[in-house]
Structure formats: structure tokens, C-alpha cells
N, C-alpha and C positions, 0 to 999 in steps of 0.2 A: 504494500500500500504506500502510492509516494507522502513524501511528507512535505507540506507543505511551509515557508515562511516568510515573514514580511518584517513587522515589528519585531523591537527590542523588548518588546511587553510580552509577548507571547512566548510563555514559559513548556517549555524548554530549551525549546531552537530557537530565541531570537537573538541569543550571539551568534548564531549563522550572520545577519546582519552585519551589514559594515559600517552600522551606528551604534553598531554593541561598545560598550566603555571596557574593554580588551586591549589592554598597551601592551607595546611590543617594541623591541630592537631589532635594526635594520639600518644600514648603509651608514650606520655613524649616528645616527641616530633616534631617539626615543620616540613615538610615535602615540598618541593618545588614540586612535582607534586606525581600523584598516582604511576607513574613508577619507582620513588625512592624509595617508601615505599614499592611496592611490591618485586624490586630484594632486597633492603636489607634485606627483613627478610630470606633469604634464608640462611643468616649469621649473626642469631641472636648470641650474646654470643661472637661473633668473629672479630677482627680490622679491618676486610673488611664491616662490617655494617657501619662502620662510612664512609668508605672509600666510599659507596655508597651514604649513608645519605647525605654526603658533594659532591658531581657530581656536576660540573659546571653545565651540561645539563642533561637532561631526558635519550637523546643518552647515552652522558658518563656512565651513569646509569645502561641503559640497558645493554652496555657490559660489566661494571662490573660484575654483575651478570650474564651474559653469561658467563664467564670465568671461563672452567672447570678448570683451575689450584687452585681456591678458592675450600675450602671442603663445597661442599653444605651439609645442616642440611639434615640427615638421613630420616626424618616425610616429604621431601618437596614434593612428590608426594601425600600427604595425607592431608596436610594443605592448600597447596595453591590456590584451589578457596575458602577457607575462607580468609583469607589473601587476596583475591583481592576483597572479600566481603567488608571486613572491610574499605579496602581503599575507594572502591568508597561509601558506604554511607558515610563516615566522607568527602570525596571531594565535592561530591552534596550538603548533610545537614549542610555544614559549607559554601557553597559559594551561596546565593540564586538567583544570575543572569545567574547561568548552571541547578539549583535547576528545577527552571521556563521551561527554555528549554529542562529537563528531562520531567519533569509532561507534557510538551506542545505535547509530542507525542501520547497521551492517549494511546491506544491499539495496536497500532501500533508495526509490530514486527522489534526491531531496529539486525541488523545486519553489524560487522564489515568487513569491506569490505578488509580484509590483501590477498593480492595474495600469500602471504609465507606461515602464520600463520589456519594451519590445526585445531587446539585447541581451541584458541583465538576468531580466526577468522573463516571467511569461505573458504578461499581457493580460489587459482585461478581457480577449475573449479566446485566454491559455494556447496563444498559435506563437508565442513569444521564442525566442533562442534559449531562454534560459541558461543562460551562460555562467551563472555566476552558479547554480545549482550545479553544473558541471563540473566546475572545477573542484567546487566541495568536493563533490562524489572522486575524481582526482586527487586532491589533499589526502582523503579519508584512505585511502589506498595508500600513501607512501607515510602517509604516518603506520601503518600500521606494519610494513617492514622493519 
């Protein structure tokens, strides 16, 4: 039965989320959630990285990085499900009480339930990429070697 998730509120799986308050280490530095780390790389090299880096919230975060007016990195259509790779195993492999709850779904196909998010997620009418429930189910595998 897939399992489905969206919210940080929804107990158990909403630190699948990349709003989940799950810090983590990476590339030098400390990281207040995976959604921080993933918009700022969109401006490596650039003063809006930090600007990100440092988001009071995950939110704040996210529309930093939404903000066509910042010059997104040229490669970011070509990097960034690596980059969201990288976040969630260093989020799961550095936090073992979401680790647990990752591995605890064994086979199960996990699916983000975004009614916006076509890519990410599945979509409000579930024809979505679900990409981010992908890579879970990815993560979930190499942690478990």
C-alpha cells in the first residue's frame, strides 16, 4: 500500500518533507532543513547562497530560491535531482530517529502527496513524476547496505 506524504504535521512521515526541522552536514556546512540546502545550491558561488543558507524558515527558503530575480546556476536543470540526492541521504544518514522511519517502510512505494508540485510531487490529479518519493525509495535502499 503506497504511503503517502505532504506535511511536517503528519505523523509519521512528514520528515519525509523537506520542511521537516532535520539539520544536517554537508559541503562545509550546517544546514537547518533539506529545503535550505537544496534552493541554495541553485546559487552556489553567489551572496544569495548565504542568503538562503541563513532562512529563518524552510518557507523563507523556498522562496528565496523561487525568486526569478536571483540568477539561477546555468547546470540547475541538470544537477538538481543530484543535489536533492545528496540532501536527503546526508538528512536521513545523519538523523537516525527519521533514518528508522525511512527503513520502516520496507517496499513500500512512498509518494508525495503536493497538489501543486507536478515534478516533486504527484499532483492534484496523482499523474505527477513524483520524484522526490523516488528518491526516498532510492535513499531507503543505500541506507540500508
Amino acid at each position: 500500500m503506497p504511503i503517502y506524504f505532504y506535511s511536517v504535521k503528519n505523523v509519521p512521515y512528514g520528515c519525509f518533507s523537506n520542511f521537516s526541522n532535520h539539520s544536517f552536514e554537508l559541503n562545509g556546512h550546517k544546514w537547518k532543513t533539506s529545503e535550505h540546502y537544496f534552493q541554495a545550491q541553485k546559487f552556489v558561488g553567489t551572496k544569495y547562497f548565504s542568503d538562503v543558507l541563513n532562512a529563518s524558515t524552510p518557507r523563507k527558503a523556498a522562496s528565496l530560491g523561487r525568486n526569478r530575480s536571483f540568477p539561477l546556476r546555468k547546470d540547475w536543470e541538470e544537477v538538481k535531482e543530484d543535489v536533492m540526492r545528496e540532501a536527503l541521504y546526508a538528512k536521513f544518514s545523519q538523523n537516525e530517529s527519521i533514518k528508522s522511519v525511512l527503513l520502516s517502510t520496507e517496499e513500500e512505494e512512498l509518494i508525495e502527496d503536493s497538489p501543486i508540485d507536478y515534478y516533486w510531487g504527484c499532483g492534484k490529479d496523482q499523474t505527477g513524476k513524483n520524484r522526490l518519493g523516488c528518491l526516498l525509495a532510492e535513499i531507503r535502499e543505500k541506507l540500508r547496505d
